[in-house]
ROSE-4610 file (N, C-alpha, C; in Angstrom, 1 decimal, always signed):
// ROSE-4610
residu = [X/X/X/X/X/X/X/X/X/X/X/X/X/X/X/X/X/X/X/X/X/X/X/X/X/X/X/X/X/X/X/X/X/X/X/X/X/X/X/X/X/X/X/X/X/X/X/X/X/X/X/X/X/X/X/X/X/X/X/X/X/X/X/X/X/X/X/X/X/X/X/X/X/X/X/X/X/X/X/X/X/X/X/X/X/X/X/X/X/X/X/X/X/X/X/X/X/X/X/X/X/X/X/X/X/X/X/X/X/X/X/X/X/X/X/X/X/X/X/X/X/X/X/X/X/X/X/X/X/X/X/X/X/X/X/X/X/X/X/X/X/X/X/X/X/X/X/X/X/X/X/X/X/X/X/X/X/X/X/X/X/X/X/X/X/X/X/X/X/X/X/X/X/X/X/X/X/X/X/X/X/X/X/X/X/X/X/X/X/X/X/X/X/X/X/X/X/X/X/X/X/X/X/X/X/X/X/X/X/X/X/X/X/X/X/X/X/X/X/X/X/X/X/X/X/X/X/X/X/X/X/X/X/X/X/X/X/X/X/X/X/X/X/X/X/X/X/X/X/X/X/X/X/X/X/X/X/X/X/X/X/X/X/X/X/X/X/X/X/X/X/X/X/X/X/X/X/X/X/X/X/X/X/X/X/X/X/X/X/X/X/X/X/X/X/X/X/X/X/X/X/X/X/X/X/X/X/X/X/X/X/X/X/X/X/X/X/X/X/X/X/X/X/X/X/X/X/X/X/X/X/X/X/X/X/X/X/X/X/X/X/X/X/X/X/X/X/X/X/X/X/X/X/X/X/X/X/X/X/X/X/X/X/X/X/X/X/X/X/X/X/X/X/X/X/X/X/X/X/X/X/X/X/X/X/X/X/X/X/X/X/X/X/X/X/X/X/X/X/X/X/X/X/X/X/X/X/X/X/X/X/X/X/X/X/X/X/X/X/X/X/X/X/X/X/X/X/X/X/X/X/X/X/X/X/X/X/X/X/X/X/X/X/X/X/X/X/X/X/X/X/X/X/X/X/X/X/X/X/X/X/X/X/X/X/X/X/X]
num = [1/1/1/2/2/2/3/3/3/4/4/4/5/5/5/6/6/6/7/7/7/8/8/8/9/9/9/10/10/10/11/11/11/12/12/12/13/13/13/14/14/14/15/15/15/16/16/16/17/17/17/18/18/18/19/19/19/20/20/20/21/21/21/22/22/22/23/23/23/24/24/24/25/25/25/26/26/26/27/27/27/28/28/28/29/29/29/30/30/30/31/31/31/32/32/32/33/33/33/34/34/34/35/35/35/36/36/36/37/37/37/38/38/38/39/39/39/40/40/40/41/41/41/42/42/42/43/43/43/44/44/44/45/45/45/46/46/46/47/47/47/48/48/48/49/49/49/50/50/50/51/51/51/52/52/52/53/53/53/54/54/54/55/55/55/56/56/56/57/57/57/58/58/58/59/59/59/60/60/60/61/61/61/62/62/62/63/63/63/64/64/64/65/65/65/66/66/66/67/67/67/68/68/68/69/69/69/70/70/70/71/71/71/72/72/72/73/73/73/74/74/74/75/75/75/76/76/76/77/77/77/78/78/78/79/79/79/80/80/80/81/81/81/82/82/82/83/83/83/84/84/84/85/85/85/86/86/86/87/87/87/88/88/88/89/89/89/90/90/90/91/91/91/92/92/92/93/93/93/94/94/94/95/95/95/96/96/96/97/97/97/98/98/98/99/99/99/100/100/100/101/101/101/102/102/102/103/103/103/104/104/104/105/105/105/106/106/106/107/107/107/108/108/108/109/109/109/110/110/110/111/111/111/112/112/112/113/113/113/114/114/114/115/115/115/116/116/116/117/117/117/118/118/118/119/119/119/120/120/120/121/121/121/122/122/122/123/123/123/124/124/124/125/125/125/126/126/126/127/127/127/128/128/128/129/129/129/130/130/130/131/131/131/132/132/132/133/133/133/134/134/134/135/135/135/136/136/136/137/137/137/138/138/138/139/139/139/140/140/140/141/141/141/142/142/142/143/143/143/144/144/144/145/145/145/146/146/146/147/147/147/148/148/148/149/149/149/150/150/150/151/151/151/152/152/152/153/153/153/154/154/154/155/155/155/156/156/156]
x = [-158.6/-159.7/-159.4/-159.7/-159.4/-160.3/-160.5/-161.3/-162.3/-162.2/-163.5/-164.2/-163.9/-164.1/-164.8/-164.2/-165.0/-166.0/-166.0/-167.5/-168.1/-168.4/-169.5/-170.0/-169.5/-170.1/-169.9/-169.5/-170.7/-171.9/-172.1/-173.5/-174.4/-173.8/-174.8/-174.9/-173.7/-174.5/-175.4/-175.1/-176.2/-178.0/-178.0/-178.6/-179.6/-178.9/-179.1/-179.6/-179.4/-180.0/-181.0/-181.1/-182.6/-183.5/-183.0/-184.8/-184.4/-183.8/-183.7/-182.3/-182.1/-181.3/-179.9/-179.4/-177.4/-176.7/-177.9/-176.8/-177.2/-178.8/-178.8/-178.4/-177.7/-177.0/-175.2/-174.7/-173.7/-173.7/-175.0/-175.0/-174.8/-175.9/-175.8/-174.4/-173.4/-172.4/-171.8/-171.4/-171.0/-171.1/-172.4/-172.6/-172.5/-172.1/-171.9/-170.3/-169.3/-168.1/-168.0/-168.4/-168.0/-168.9/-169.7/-170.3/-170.8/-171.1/-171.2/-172.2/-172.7/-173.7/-172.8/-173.5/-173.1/-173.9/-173.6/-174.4/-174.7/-175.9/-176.1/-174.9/-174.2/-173.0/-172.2/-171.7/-170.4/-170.9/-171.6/-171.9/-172.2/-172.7/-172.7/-171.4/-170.4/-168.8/-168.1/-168.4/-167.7/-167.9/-169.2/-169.6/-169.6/-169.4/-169.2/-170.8/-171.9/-172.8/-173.6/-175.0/-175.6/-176.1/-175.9/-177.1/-178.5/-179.5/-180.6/-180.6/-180.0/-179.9/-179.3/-178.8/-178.9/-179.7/-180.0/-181.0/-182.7/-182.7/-183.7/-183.2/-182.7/-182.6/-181.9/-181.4/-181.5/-183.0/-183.9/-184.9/-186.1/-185.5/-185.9/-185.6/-184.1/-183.9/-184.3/-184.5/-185.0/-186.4/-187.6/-189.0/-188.7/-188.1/-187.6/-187.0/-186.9/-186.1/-184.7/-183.8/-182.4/-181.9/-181.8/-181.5/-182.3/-181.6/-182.7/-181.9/-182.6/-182.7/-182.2/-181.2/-180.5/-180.8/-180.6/-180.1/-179.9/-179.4/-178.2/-178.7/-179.1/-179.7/-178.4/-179.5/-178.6/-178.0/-177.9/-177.6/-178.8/-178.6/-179.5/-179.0/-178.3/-178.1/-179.2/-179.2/-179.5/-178.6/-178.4/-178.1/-178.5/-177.5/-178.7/-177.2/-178.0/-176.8/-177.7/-177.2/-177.9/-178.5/-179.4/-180.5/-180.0/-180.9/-179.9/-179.7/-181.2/-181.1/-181.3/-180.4/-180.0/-179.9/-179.1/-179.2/-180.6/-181.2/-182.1/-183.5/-183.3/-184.3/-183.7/-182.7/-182.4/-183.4/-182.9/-183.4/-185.0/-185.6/-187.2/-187.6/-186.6/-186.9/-186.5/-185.7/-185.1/-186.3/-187.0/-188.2/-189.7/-189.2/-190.6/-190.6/-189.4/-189.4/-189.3/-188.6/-189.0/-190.8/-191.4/-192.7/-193.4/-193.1/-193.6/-193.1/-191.6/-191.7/-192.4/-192.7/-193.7/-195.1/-195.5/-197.2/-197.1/-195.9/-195.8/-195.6/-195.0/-194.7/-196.0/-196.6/-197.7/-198.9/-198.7/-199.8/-200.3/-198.9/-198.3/-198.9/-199.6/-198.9/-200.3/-201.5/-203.0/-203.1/-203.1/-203.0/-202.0/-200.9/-200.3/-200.5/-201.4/-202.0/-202.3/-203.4/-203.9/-202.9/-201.7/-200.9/-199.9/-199.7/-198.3/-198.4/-198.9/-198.7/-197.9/-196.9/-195.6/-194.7/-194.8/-194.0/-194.8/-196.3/-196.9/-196.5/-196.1/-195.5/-194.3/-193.4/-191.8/-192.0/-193.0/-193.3/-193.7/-194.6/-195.0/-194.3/-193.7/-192.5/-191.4/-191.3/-190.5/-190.6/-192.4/-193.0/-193.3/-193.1/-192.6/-191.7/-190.4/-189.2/-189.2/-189.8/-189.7/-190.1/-191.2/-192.2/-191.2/-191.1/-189.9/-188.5/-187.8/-186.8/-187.9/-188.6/-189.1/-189.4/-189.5/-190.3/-188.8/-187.8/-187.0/-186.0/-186.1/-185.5/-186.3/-187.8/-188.4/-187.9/-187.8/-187.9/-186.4/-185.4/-183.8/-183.8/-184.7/-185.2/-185.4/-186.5/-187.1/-186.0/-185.6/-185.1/-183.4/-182.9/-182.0/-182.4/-183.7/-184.2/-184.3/-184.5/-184.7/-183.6/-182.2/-181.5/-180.6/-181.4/-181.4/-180.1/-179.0/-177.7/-177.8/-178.4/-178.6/-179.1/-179.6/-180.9/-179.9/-178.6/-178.0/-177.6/-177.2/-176.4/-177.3/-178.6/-180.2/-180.6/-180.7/-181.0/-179.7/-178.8/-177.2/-177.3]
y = [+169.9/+169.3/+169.1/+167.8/+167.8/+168.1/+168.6/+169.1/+168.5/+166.8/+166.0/+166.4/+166.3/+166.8/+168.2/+169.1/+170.3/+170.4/+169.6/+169.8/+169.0/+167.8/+167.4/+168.0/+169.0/+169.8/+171.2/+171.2/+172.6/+172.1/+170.9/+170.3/+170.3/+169.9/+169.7/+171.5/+172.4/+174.0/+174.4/+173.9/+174.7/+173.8/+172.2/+172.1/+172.8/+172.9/+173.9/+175.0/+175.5/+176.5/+176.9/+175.5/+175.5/+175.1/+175.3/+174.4/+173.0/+171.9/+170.6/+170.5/+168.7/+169.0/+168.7/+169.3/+169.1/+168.0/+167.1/+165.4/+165.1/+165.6/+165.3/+165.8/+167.2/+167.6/+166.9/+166.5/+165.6/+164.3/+163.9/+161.9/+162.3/+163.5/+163.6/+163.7/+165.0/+165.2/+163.8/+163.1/+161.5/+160.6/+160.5/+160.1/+160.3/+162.1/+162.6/+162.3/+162.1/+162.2/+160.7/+159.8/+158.0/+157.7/+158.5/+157.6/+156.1/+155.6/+154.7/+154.2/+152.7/+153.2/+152.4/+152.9/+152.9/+152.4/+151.7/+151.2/+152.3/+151.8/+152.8/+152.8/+151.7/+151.8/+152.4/+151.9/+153.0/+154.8/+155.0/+156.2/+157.1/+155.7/+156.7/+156.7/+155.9/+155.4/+156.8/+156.9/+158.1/+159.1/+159.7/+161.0/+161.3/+160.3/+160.2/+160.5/+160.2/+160.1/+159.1/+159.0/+157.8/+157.4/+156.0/+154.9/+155.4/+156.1/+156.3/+157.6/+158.5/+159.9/+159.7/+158.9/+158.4/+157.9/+156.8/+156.4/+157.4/+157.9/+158.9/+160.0/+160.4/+161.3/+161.0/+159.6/+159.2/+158.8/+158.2/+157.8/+159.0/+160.0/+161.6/+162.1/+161.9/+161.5/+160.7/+159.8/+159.0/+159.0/+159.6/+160.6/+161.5/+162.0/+163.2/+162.6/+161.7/+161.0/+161.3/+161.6/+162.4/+160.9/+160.1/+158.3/+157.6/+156.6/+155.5/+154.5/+153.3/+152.6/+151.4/+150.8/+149.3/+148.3/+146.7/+145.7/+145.0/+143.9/+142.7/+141.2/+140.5/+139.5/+138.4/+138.2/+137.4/+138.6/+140.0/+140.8/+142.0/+142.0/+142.6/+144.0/+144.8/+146.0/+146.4/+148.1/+148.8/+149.6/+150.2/+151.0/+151.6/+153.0/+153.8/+154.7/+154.5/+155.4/+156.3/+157.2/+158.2/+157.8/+158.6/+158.4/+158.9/+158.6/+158.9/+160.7/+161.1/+162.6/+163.4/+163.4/+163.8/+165.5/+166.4/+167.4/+167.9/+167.2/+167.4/+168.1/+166.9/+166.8/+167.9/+168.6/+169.8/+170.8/+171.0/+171.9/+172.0/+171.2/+170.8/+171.2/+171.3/+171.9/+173.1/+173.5/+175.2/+176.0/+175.1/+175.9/+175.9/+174.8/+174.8/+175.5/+175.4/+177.2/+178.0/+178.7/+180.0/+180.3/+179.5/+179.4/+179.7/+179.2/+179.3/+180.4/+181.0/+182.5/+183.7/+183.1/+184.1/+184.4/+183.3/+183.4/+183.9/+184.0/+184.1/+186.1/+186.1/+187.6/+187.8/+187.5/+188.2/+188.3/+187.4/+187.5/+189.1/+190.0/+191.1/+192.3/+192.1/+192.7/+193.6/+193.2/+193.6/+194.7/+193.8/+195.1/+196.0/+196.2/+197.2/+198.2/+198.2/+198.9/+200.0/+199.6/+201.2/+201.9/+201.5/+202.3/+202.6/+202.2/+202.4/+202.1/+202.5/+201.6/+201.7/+202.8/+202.7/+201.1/+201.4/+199.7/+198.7/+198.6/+197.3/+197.1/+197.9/+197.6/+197.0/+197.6/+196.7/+195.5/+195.3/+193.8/+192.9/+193.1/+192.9/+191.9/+193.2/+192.8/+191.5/+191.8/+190.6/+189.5/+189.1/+187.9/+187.4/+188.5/+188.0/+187.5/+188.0/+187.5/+186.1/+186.1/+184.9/+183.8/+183.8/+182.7/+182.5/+183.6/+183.7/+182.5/+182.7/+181.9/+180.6/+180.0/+179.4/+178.0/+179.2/+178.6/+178.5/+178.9/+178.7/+177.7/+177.0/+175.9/+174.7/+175.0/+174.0/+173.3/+174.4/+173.9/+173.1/+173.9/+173.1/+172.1/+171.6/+170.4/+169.3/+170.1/+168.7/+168.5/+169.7/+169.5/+168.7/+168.9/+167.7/+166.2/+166.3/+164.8/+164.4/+164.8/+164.4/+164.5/+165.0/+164.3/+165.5/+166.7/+168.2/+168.7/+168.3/+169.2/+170.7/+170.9/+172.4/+173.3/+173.2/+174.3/+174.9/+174.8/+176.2/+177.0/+176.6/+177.1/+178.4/+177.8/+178.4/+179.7/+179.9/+180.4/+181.5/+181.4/+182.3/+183.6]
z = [+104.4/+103.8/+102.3/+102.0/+100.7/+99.5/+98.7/+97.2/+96.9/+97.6/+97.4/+98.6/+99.9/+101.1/+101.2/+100.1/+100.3/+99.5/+98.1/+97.7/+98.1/+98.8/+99.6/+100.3/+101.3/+102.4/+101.7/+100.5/+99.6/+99.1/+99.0/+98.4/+99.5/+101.0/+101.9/+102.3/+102.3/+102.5/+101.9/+100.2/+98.9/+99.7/+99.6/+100.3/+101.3/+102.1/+103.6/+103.5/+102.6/+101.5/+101.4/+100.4/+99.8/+100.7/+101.8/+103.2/+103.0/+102.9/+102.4/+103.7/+103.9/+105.4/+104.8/+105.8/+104.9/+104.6/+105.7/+105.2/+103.6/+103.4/+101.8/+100.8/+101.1/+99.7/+100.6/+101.5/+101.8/+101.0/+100.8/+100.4/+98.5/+98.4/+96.7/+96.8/+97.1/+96.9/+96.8/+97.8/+97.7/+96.7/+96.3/+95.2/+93.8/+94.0/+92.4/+92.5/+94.1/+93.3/+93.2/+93.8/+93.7/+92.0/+92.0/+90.4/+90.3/+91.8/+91.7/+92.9/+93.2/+94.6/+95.6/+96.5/+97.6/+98.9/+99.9/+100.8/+102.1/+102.9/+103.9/+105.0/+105.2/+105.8/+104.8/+103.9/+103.2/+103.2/+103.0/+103.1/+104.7/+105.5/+107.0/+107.3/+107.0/+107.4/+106.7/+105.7/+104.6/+104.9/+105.8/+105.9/+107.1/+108.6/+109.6/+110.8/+110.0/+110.6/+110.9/+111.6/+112.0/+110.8/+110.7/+109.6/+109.7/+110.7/+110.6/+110.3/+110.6/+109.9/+108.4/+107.5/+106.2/+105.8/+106.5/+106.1/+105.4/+106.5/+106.4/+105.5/+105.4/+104.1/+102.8/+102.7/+101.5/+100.8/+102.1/+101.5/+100.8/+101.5/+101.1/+99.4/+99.7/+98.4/+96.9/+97.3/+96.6/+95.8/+97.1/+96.8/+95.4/+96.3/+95.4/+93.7/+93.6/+92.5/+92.6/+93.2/+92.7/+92.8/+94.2/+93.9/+93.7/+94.0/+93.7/+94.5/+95.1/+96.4/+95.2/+95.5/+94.5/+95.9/+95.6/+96.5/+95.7/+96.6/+95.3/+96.0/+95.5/+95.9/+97.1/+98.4/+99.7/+100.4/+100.0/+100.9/+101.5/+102.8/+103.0/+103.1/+103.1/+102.9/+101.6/+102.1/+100.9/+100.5/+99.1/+98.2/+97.5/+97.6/+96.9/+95.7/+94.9/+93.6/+92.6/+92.6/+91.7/+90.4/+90.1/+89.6/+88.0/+86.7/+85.3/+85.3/+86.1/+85.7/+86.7/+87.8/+88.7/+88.5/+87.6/+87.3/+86.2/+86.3/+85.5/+86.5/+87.4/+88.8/+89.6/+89.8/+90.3/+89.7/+88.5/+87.5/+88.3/+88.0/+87.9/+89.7/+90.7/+91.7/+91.9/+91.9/+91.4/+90.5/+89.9/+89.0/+89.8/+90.5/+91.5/+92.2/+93.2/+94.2/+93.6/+92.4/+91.5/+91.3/+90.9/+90.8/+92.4/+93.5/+94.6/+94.7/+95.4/+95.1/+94.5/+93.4/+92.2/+92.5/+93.0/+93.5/+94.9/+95.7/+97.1/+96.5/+96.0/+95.4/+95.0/+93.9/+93.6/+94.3/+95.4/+96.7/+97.3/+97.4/+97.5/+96.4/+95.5/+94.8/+94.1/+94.5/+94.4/+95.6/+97.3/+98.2/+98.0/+97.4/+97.8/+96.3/+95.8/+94.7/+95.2/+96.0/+97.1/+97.6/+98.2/+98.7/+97.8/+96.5/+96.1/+94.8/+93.8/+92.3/+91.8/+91.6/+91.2/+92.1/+92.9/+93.9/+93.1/+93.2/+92.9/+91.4/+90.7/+89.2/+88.9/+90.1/+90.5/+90.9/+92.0/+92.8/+91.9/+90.7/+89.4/+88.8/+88.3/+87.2/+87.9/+89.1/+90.0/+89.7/+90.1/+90.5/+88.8/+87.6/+86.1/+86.2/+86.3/+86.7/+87.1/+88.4/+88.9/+88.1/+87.3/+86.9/+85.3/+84.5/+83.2/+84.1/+84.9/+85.3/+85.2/+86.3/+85.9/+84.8/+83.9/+82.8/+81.9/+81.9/+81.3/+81.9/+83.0/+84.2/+83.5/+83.7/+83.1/+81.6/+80.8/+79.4/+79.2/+79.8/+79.9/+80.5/+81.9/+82.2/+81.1/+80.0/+79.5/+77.9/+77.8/+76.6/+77.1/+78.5/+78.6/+79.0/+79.3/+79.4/+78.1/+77.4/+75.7/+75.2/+75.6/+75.0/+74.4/+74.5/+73.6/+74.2/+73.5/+73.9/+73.5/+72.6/+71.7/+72.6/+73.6/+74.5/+74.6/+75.5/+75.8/+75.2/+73.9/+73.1/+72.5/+72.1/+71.7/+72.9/+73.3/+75.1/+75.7/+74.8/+75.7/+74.8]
């Protein structure tokens, strides 16, 4: 397997991962290594799956903003090529499940008072954790949509 070959199908595992389906972190992968767009045929042909199983989860994609759906006038194909802030839109979901985590954690964290306050202080502190990551995904979110090369540097 070649080096382009294996990180497409570490994008569709990381994917797979996250609850999201493997062909769509497959098409992102595709698309982050070509840099360029791509038809629903070049892409089912590249990745060796059906046109409607792409189709459908690029169009998933797309919701999501990570692509974006192109066409070229007299052809009916579609195209879809990554979007300007593709890592940015990562970011901004990675912070959304941290946040869901956090309230799914602190759901936990009132009953188990009665039995345990030393625990419910750990579970606590966690579902802090969680919401702090968070909130710090968020802000590197917006400050690289703006343009902000400095956040990391600021933050390390």
């Amino acid at each position: 397997m070649s080096a382009v070959e294996r990180f497409i199908e570490e994008m569709g595992l990381i994917s797979q991962e996250g609850g999201d389906a493997r062909i769509a972190g497959r098409i992102f992968g595709l698309l982050v290594v070509e840099g360029r767009e791509l038809s629903l045929h070049q892409i089912s042909e590249r990745l060796g799956v059906s046109r409607a199983s792409v189709s459908t989860n690029a169009r998933r994609l797309a919701q999501r903003g990570v692509v974006r759906l192109t066409a070229h006038a007299g052809d009916r194909q579609d195209y879809y090529v990554l979007n300007n802030f593709p890592n940015v839109d990562m970011l901004g979901d990675l912070a959304d499940r941290l946040i869901r985590n956090a309230r799914d954690i602190q759901a936990c964290v009132e009953p188990m008072r009665a039995e345990n306050e030393a625990a419910a202080r750990r579970v606590d502190d966690l579902s802090d954790a969680f919401e702090q990551s968070a909130q710090i995904l968020q802000d590197w979110a917006i400050a690289l949509r703006n343009g902000d090369k400095t956040f990391r540097k600021d933050h390390q």
